[in-house]
Structure formats: C-alpha cells, structure tokens
BAFI-3210 file (N, C-alpha, C; in Angstrom, 3 decimals, decimal comma, padded with zeros to 6 digits):
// residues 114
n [1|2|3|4|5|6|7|8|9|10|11|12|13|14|15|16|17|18|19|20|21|22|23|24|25|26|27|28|29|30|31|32|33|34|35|36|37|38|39|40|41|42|43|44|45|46|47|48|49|50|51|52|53|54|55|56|57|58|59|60|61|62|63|64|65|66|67|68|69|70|71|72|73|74|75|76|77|78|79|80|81|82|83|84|85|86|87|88|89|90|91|92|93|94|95|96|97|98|99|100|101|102|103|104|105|106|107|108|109|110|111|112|113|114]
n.u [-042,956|-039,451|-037,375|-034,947|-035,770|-037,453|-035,101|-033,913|-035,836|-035,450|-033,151|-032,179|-030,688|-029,817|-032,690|-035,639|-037,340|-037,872|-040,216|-041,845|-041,697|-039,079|-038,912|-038,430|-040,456|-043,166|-042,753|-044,739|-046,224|-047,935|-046,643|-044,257|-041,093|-038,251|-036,076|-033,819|-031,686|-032,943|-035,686|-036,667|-036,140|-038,177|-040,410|-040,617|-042,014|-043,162|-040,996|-038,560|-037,598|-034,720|-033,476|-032,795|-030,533|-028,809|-028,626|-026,753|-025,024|-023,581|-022,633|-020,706|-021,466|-022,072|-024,038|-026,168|-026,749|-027,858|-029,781|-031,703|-032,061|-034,147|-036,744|-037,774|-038,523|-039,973|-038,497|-035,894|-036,471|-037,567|-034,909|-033,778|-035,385|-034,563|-032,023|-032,828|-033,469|-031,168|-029,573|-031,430|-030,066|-027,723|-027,478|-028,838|-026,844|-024,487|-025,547|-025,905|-023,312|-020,967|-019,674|-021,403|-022,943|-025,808|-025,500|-023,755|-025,404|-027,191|-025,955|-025,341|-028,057|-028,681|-026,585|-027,930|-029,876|-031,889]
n.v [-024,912|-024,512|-027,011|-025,312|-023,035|-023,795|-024,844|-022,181|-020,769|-021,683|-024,093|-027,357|-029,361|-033,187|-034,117|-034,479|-032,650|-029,811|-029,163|-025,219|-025,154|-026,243|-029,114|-032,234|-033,029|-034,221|-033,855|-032,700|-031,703|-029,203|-027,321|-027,747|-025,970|-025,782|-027,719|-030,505|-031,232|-033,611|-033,475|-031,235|-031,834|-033,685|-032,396|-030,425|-031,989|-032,912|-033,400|-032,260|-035,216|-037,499|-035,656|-036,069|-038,160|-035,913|-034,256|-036,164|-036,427|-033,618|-033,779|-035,654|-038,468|-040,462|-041,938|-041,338|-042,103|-044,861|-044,367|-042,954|-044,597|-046,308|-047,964|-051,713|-053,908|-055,960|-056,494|-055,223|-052,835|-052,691|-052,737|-050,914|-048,432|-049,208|-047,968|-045,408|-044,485|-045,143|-043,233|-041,345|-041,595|-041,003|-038,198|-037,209|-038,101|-036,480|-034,151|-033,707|-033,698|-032,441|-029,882|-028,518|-026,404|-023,975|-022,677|-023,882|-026,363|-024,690|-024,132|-026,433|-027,150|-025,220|-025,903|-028,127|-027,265|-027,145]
n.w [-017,536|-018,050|-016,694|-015,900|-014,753|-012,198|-011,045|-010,468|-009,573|-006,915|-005,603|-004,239|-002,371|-001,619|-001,910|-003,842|-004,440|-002,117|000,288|001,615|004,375|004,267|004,527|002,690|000,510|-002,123|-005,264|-006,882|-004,444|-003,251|-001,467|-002,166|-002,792|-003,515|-005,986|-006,648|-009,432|-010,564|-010,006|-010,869|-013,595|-014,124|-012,838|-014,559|-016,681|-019,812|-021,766|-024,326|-026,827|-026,383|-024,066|-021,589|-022,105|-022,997|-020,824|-019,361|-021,107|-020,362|-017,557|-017,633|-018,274|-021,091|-022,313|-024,169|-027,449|-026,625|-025,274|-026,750|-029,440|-031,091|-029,759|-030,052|-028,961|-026,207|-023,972|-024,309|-023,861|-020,922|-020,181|-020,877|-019,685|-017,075|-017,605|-017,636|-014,700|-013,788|-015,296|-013,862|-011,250|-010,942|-011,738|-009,501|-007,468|-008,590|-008,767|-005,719|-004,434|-002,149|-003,038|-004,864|-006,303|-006,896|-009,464|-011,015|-011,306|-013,385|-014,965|-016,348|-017,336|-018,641|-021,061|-021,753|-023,268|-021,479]
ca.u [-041,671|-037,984|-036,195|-033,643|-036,463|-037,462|-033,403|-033,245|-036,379|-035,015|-032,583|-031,850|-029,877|-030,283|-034,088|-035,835|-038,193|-038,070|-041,385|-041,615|-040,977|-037,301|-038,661|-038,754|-041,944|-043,462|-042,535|-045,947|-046,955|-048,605|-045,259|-042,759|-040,574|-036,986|-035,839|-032,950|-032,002|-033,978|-037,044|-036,806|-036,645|-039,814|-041,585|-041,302|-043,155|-042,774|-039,389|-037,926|-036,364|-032,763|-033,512|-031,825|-029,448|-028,163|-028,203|-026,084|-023,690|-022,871|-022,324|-019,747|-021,779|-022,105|-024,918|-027,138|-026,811|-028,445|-030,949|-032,676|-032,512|-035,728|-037,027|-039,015|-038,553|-039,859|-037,309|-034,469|-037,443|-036,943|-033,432|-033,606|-036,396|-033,449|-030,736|-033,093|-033,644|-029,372|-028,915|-031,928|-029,858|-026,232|-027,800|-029,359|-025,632|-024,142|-026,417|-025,585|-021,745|-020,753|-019,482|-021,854|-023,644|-026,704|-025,010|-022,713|-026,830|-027,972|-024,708|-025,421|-029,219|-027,974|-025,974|-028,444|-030,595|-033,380]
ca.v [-024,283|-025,328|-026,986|-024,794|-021,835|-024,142|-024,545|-020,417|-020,118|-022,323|-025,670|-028,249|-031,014|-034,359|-034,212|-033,973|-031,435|-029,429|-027,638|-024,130|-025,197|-026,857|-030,588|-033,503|-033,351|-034,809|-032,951|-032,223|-031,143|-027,707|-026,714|-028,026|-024,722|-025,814|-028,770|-030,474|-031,944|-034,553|-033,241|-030,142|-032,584|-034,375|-031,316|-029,708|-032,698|-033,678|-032,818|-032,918|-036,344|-037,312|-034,103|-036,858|-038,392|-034,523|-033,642|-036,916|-036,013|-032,947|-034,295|-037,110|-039,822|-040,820|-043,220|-040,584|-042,971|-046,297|-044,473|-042,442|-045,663|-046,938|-050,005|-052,360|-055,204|-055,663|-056,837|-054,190|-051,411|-052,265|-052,580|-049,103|-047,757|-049,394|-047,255|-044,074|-044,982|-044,958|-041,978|-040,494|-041,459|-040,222|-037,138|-037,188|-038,326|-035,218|-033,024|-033,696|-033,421|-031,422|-028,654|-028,407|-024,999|-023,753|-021,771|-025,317|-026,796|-024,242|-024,205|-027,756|-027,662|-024,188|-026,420|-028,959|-026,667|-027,028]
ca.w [-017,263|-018,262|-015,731|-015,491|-014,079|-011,150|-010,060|-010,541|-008,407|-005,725|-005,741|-002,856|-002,082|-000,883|-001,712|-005,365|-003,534|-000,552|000,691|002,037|005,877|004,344|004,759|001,633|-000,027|-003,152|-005,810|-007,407|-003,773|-003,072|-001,077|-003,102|-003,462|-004,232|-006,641|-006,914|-011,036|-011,217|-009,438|-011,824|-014,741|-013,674|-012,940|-015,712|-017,421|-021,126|-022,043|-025,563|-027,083|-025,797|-023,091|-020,261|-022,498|-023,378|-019,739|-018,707|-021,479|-019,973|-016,120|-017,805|-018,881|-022,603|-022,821|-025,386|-028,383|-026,118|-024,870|-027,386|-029,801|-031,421|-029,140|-030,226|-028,297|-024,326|-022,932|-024,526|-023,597|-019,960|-019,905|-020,964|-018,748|-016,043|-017,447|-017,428|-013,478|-013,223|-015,309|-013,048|-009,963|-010,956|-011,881|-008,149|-006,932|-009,142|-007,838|-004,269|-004,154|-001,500|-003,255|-005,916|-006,614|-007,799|-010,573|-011,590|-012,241|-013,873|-016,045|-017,215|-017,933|-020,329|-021,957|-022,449|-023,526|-020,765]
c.u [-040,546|-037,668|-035,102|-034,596|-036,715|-035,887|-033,413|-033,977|-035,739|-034,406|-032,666|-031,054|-030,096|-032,117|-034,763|-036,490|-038,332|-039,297|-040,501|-040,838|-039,120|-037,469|-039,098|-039,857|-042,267|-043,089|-043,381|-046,655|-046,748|-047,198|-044,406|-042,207|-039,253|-036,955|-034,151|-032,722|-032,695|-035,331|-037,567|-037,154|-037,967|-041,133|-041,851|-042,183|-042,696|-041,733|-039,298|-037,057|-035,361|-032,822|-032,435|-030,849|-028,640|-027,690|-027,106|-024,490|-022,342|-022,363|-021,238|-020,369|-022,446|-022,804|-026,178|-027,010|-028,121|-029,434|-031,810|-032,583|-033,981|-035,806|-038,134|-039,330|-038,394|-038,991|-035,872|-035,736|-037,252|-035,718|-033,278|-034,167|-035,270|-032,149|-031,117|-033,165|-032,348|-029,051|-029,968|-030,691|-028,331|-026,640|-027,820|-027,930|-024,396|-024,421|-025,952|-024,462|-022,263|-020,619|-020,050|-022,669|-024,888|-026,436|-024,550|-024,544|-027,151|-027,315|-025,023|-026,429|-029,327|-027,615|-026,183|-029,723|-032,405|-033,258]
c.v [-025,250|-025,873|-026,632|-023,191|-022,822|-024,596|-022,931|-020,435|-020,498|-023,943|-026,146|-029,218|-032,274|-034,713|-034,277|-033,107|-031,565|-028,603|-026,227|-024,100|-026,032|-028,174|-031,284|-033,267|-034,075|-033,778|-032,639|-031,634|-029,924|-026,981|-026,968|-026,764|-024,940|-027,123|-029,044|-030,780|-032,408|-033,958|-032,050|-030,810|-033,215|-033,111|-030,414|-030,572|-032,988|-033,117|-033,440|-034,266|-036,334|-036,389|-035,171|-037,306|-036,845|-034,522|-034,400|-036,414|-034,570|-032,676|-035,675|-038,115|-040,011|-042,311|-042,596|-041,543|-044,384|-045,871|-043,436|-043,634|-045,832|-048,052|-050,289|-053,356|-054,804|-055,770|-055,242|-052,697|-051,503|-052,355|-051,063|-048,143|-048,266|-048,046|-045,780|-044,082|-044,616|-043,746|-040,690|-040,238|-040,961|-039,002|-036,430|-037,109|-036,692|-034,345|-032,708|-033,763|-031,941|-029,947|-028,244|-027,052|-024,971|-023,270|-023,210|-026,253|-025,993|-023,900|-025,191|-027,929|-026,259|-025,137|-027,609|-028,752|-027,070|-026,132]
c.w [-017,578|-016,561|-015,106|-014,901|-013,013|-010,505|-010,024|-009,699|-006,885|-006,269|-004,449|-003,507|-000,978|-001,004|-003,442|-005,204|-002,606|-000,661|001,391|003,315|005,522|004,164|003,252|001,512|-001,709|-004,289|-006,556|-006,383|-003,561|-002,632|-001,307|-003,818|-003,925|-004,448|-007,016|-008,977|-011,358|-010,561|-010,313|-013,210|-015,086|-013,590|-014,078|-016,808|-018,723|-021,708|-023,611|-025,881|-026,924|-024,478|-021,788|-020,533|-023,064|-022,229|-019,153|-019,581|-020,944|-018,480|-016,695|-018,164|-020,573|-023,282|-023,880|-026,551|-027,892|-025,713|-025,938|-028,905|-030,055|-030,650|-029,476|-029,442|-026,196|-023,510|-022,985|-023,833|-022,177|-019,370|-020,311|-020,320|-017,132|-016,241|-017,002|-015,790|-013,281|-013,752|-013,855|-011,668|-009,851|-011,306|-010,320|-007,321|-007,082|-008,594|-006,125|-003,812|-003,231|-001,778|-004,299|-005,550|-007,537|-009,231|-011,646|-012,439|-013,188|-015,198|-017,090|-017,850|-019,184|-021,231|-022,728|-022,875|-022,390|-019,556]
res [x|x|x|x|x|x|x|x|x|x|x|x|x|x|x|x|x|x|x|x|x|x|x|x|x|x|x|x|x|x|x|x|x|x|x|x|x|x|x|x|x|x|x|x|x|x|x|x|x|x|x|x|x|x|x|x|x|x|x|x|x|x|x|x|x|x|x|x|x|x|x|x|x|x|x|x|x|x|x|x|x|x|x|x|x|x|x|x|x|x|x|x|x|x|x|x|x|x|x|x|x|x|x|x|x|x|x|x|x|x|x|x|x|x]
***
C-alpha cells in the first residue's frame, strides 16, 4: 500500500503508530491501526527513489538534490543516512503541529506522489 491509503484509513499524532485501544505501538504490530507520516512511510516499505526527499520538498525543506546523490564514500553515506533521520524527524515535528489535519497529510503525500 501507498502511504497516503494508511493516513486515509486512519492518522495520529504524536505517535508513528497508534493500535486499536488508542495507545503507541510498533508500527509493524498486529494493532497498529492509525499512522502518523513517517510511520505510513515506513510501512508502506520500499518506496520509490527521492520518495523522502519529494515529500520534504513539499513540507518546506529543500534538501532533494543531497540526498538522492550517488554515495560512494562511508563516511558521506552516513552523513546522509543522518540527514534522512532529520528529514524523518521534521516530518514527525510537521506532522504533529497542533493544527495540522488529516486532509493537510494527505494533501502533501498527493503531491509527492505517494
């Protein structure tokens, strides 16, 4: 499944998955029914190239060039496996604004085609 069908079935906030009873769970576990961004991203599993640097571009951040890059070298590979970690967690930050809406997610992962 896209990531943008597990936000339609159910989203959350403050959590990357909520189970059925409402509480934090793993987000591969059995009762993991609503997802926030990033827990939707993850669950849906192998995502197209750039798919995180797309989605950041359209929440304000414009690091798509640095991170879909060829790396060859270890060191620049986890300086970049760091930035995917920061765009994960401003995504997470995004996500959890107060006045944010399910509709406002489901707007952005349209527009980044997932």
């Amino acid at each position: 499944m896209k990531p943008s069908e597990y936000i339609r079935r159910g989203w959350c906030q403050g959590a990357h998955a909520v189970s059925i009873n409402g509480r934090r769970c793993d987000i591969d576990a059995p009762k993991a029914r609503r997802f926030d961004i990033v827990g939707a991203m993850f669950k849906a599993g192998e995502l197209p190239p750039g798919a995180w640097a797309a989605l950041m571009e359209h929440v304000g951040d414009h690091r798509r060039e640095e991170v879909e890059r060829t790396v060859t070298n270890s060191v620049e590979r986890a300086r970049l496996q760091r930035k995917a970690f920061e765009m994960a967690s401003d995504l997470a930050r995004w996500n959890d604004q107060p006045n944010r809406t399910q509709s406002e997610v489901l707007d952005v992962l349209r527009r980044a085609g997932l």
